[in-house]
C-alpha angles and dihedrals in degrees: 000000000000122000099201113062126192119225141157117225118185124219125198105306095326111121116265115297111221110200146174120236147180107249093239089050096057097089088043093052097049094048089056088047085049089046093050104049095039090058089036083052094051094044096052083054092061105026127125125268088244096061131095123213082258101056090054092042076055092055095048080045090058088037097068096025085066095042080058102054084040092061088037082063104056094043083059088054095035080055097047093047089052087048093063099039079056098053098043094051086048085058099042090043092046091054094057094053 
């Protein structure tokens, strides 16, 4: 079995994107086609009269580029407050030996 598969995947009103993946990433890759063009659907509906297809393909581009940098975010704490469970069970468990 291959472990690169080809697909095309098509976002808002761009022409069809071919593109090489990884088997495993395949779901992962159409649910993130499916999210972007359901909030990129929404927002053409409301969007304002001023705004091309492509500006609004640019603000879902900022939207999950920002829930992206927002989960970034909380991995780093999640890290540093493992960190420092880490270190102070080193310390306790260093005292009892």
């Amino acid at each position: 079995m291959k472990d690169k598969l080809n697909i095309t995947i098509k976002v808002a009103d761009l022409a069809p994107i071919g593109m090489s993946v990884i088997r495993k990433d395949e779901e992962a890759i159409r649910l993130a086609e499916y999210s972007v063009n359901r909030v990129w659907s929404k927002w053409m509906d409301d969007k304002p009269g001023d705004k091309t297809s492509k500006d609004v393909l640019g603000m879902v581009a900022v939207h999950f580029a920002k829930l992206y940098v927002l989960e970034q975010r909380k991995n780093e704490h999640t890290d540093d407050v493992l960190q420092h469970f880490e270190d102070e069970l080193d310390k306790i468990l260093l005292r009892i030996e």
